[in-house]
Each structure stands twice: as structure tokens, then as C-alpha cells.
PyMOL commands that place a pseudoatom at each C-alpha (Angstrom):
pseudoatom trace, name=CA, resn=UNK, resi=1, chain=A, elem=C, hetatm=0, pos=[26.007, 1.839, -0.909]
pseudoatom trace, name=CA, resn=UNK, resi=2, chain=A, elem=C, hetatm=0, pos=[24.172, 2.396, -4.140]
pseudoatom trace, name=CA, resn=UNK, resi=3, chain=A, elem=C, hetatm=0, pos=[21.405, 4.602, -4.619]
pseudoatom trace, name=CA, resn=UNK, resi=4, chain=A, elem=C, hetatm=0, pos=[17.828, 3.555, -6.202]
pseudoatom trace, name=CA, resn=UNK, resi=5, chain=A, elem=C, hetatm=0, pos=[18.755, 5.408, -8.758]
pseudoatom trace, name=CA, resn=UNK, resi=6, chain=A, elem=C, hetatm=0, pos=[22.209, 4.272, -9.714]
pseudoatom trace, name=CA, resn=UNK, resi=7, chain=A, elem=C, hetatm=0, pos=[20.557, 0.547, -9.235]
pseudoatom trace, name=CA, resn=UNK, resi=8, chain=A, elem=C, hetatm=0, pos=[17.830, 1.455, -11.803]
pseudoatom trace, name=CA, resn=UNK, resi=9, chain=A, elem=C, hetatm=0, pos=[19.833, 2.820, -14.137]
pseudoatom trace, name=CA, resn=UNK, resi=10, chain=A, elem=C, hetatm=0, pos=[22.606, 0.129, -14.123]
pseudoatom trace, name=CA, resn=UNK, resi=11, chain=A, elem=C, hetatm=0, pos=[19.492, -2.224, -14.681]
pseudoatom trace, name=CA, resn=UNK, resi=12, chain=A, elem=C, hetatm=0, pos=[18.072, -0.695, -17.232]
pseudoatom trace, name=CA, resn=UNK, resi=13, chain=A, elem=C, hetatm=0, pos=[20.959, -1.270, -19.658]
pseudoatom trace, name=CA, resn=UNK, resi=14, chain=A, elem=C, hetatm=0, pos=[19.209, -5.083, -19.045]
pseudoatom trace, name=CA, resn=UNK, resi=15, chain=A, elem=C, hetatm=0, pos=[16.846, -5.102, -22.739]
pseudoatom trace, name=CA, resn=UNK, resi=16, chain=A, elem=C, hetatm=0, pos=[14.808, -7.615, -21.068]
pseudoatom trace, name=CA, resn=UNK, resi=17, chain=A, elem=C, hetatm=0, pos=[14.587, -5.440, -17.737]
pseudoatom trace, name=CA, resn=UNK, resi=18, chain=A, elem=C, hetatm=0, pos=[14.004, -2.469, -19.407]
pseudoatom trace, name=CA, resn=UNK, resi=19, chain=A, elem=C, hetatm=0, pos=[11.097, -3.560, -21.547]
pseudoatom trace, name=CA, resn=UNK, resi=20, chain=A, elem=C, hetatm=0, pos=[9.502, -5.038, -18.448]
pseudoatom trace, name=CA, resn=UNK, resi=21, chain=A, elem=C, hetatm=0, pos=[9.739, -1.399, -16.302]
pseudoatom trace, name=CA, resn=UNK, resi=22, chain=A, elem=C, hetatm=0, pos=[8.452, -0.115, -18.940]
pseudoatom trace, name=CA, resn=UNK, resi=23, chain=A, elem=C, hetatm=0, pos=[5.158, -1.891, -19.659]
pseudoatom trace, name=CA, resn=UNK, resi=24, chain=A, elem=C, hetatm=0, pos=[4.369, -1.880, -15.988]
pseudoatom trace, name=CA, resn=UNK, resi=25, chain=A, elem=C, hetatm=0, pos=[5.125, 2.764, -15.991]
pseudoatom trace, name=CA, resn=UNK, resi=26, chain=A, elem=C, hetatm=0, pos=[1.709, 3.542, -16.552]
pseudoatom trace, name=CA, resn=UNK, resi=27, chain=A, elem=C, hetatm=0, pos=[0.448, 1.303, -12.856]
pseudoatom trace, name=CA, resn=UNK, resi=28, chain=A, elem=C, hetatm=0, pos=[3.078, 2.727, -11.520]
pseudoatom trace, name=CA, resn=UNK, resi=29, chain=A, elem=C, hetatm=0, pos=[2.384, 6.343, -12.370]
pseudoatom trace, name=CA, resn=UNK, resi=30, chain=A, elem=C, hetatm=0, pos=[-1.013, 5.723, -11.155]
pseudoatom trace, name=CA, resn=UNK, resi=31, chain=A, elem=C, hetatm=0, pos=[0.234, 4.357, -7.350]
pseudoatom trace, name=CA, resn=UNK, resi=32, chain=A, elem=C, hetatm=0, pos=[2.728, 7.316, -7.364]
pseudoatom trace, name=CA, resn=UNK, resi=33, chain=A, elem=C, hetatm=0, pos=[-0.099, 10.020, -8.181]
pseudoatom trace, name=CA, resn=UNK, resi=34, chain=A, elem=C, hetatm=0, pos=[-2.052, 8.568, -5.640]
pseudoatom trace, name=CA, resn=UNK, resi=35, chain=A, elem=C, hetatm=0, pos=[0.011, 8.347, -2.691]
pseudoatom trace, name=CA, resn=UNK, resi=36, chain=A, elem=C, hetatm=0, pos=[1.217, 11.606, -3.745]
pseudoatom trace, name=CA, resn=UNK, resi=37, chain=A, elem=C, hetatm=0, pos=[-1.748, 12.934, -3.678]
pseudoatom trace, name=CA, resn=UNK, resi=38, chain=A, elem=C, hetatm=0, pos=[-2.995, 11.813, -0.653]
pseudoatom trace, name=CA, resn=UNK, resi=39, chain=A, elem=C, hetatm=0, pos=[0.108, 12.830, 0.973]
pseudoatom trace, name=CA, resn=UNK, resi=40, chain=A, elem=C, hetatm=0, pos=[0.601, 15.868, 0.441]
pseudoatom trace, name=CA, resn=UNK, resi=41, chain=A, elem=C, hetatm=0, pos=[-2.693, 16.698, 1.929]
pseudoatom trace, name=CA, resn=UNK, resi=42, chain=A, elem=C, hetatm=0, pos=[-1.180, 14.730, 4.875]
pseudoatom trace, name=CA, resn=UNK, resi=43, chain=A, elem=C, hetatm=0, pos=[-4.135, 12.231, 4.733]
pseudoatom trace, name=CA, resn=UNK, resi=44, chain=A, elem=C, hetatm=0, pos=[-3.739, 8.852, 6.430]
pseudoatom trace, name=CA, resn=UNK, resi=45, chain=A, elem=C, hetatm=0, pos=[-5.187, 6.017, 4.070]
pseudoatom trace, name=CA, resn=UNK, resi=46, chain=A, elem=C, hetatm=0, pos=[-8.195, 6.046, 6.811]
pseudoatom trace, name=CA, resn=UNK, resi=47, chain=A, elem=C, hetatm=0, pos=[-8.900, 10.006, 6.531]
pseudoatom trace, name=CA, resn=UNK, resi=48, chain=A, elem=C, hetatm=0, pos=[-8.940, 9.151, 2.602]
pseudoatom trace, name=CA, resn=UNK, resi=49, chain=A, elem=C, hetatm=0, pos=[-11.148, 6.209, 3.252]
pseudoatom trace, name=CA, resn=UNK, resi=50, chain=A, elem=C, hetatm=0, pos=[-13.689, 7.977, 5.572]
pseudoatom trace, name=CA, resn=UNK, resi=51, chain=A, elem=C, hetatm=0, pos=[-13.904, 11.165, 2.509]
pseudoatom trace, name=CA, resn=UNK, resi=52, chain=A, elem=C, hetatm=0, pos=[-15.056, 8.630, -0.210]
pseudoatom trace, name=CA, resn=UNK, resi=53, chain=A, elem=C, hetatm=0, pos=[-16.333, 6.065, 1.332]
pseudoatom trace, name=CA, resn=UNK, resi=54, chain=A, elem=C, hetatm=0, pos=[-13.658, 3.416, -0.353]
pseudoatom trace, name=CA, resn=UNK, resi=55, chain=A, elem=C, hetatm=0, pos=[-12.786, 0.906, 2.412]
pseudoatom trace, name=CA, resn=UNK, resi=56, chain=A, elem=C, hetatm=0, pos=[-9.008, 1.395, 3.802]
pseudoatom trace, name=CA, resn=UNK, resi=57, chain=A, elem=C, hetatm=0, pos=[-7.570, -1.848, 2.476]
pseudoatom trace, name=CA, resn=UNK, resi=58, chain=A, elem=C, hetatm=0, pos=[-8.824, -1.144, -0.650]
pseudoatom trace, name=CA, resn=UNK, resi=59, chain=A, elem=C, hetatm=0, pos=[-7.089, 1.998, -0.904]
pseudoatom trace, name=CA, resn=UNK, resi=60, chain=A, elem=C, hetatm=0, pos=[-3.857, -0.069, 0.635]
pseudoatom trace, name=CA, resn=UNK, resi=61, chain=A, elem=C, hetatm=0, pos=[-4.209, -2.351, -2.237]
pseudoatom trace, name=CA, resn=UNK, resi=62, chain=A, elem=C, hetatm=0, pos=[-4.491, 0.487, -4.349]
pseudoatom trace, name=CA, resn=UNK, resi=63, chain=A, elem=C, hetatm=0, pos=[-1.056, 2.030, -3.115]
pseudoatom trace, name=CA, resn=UNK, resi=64, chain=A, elem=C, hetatm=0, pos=[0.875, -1.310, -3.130]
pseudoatom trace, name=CA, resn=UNK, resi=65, chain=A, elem=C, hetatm=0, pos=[-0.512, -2.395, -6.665]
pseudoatom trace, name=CA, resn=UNK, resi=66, chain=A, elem=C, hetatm=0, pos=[-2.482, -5.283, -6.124]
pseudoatom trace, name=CA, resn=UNK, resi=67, chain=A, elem=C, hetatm=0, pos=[-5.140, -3.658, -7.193]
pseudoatom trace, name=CA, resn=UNK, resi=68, chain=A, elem=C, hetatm=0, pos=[-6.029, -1.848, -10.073]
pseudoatom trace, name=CA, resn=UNK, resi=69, chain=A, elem=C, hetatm=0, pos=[-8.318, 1.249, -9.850]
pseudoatom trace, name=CA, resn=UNK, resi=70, chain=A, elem=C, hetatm=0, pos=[-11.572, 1.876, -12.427]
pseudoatom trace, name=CA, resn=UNK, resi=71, chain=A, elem=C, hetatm=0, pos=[-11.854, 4.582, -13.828]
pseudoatom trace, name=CA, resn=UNK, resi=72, chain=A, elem=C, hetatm=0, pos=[-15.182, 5.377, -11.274]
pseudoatom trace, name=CA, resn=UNK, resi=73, chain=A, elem=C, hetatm=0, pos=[-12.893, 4.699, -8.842]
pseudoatom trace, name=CA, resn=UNK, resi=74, chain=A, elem=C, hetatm=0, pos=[-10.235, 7.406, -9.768]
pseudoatom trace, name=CA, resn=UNK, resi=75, chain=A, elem=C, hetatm=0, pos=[-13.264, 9.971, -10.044]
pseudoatom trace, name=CA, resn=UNK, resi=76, chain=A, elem=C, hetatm=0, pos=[-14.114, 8.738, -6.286]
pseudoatom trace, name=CA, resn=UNK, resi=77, chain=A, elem=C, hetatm=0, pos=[-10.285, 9.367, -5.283]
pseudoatom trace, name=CA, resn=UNK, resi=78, chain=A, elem=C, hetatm=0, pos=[-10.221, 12.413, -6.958]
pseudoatom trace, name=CA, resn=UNK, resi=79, chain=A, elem=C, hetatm=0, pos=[-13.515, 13.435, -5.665]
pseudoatom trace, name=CA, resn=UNK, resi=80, chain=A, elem=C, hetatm=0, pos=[-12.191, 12.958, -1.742]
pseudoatom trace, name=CA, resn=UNK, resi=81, chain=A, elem=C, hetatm=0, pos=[-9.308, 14.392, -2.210]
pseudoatom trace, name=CA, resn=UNK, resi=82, chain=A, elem=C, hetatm=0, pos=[-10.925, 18.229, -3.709]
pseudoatom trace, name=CA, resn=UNK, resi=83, chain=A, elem=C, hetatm=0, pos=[-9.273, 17.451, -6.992]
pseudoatom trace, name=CA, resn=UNK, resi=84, chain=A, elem=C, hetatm=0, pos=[-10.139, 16.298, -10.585]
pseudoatom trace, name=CA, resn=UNK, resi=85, chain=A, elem=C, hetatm=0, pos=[-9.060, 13.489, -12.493]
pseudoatom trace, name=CA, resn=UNK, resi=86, chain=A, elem=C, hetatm=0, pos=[-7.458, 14.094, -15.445]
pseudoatom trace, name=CA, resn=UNK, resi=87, chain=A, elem=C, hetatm=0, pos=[-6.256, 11.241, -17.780]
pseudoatom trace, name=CA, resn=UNK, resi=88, chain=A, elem=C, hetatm=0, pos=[-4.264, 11.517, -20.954]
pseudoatom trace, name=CA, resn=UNK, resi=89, chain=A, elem=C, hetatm=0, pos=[-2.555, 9.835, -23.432]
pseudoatom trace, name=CA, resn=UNK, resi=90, chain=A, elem=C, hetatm=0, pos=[1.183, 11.193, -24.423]
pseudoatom trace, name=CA, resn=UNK, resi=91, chain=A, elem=C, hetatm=0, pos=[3.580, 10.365, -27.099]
pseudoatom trace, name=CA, resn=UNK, resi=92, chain=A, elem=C, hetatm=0, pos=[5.639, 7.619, -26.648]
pseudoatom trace, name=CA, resn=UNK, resi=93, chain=A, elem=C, hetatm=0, pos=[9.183, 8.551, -26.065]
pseudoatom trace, name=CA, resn=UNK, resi=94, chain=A, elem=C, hetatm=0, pos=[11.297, 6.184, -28.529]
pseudoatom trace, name=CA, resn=UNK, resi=95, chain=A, elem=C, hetatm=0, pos=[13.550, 3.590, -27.538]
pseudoatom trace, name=CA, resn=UNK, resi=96, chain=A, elem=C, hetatm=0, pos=[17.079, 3.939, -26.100]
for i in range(1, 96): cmd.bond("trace and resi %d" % i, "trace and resi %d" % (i + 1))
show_as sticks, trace
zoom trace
């Protein structure tokens, strides 16, 4: 049985893949910061909810990516969660 991993990398070789994963990192990084987050504070998405005051499916939608988060609504995350928002912008790393 093949890990994620070994699956992601054996698709990446895939141009067309790979260019795809890529332009869709940075909503990804955001879901992943999120849940992680919220997780390790072991916060349900309702304990999260009840903090800021951002209804529970929204915060669903937020995790599973059909929804994208403001930047107000990052602060509010943040805010609920005793932590600040920090955004940057990073080199890109060149092509493979």
C-alpha cells in the first residue's frame, strides 16, 4: 500500500500536476495552519466557534476549503485562538 507521500511524489513528476499543487499551496497552507491551530489547543470547531463568534459551518468550510478566509477573518481566528496573525510573503523556490 502506498503512502500519501510516495503517491504525491510519484505525481508530481506529472508537469501539469505539479503546476496545479502548486498554485493551489498557499489555500492549502492556510487550511493546514488553521486546523493546526485549532488542534493543538484541542478545540472542537464549536469551542472555536463559540470564542469568536464565527458560526461552526463557517469555520467547517474554512477547514475543507470551500471557503476562503478575509483577512478580518484570520485576525478573528487568530484572535479566539490567543494568537496573532502573521502573514508574509517568501521567495519563491525555483522550479524542479
Amino acid at each position: 500500500m502506498k503512502t500519501l507521500d510516495k503517491m504525491l511524489a510519484e505525481q508530481m513528476k506529472d508537469e501539469q500536476f505539479r503546476k496545479e499543487y502548486e498554485a493551489i499551496q498557499p489555500e492549502l497552507d492556510v487550511i493546514r495552519a488553521i486546523v493546526d491551530a485549532r488542534t493543538s489547543q484541542n478545540l472542537t470547531q464549536k469551542e472555536l466557534a463559540e470564542r469568536t463568534g464565527i458560526n461552526q459551518a463557517d469555520i467547517s468550510k474554512l477547514e475543507n476549503g470551500t471557503r476562503n478566509p478575509s483577512v478580518n477573518l484570520l485576525k478573528r481566528l487568530a484572535d479566539g485562538l490567543g494568537m496573532a496573525l502573521k502573514i508574509e510573503f517568501v521567495p519563491k523556490q525555483p522550479a524542479k
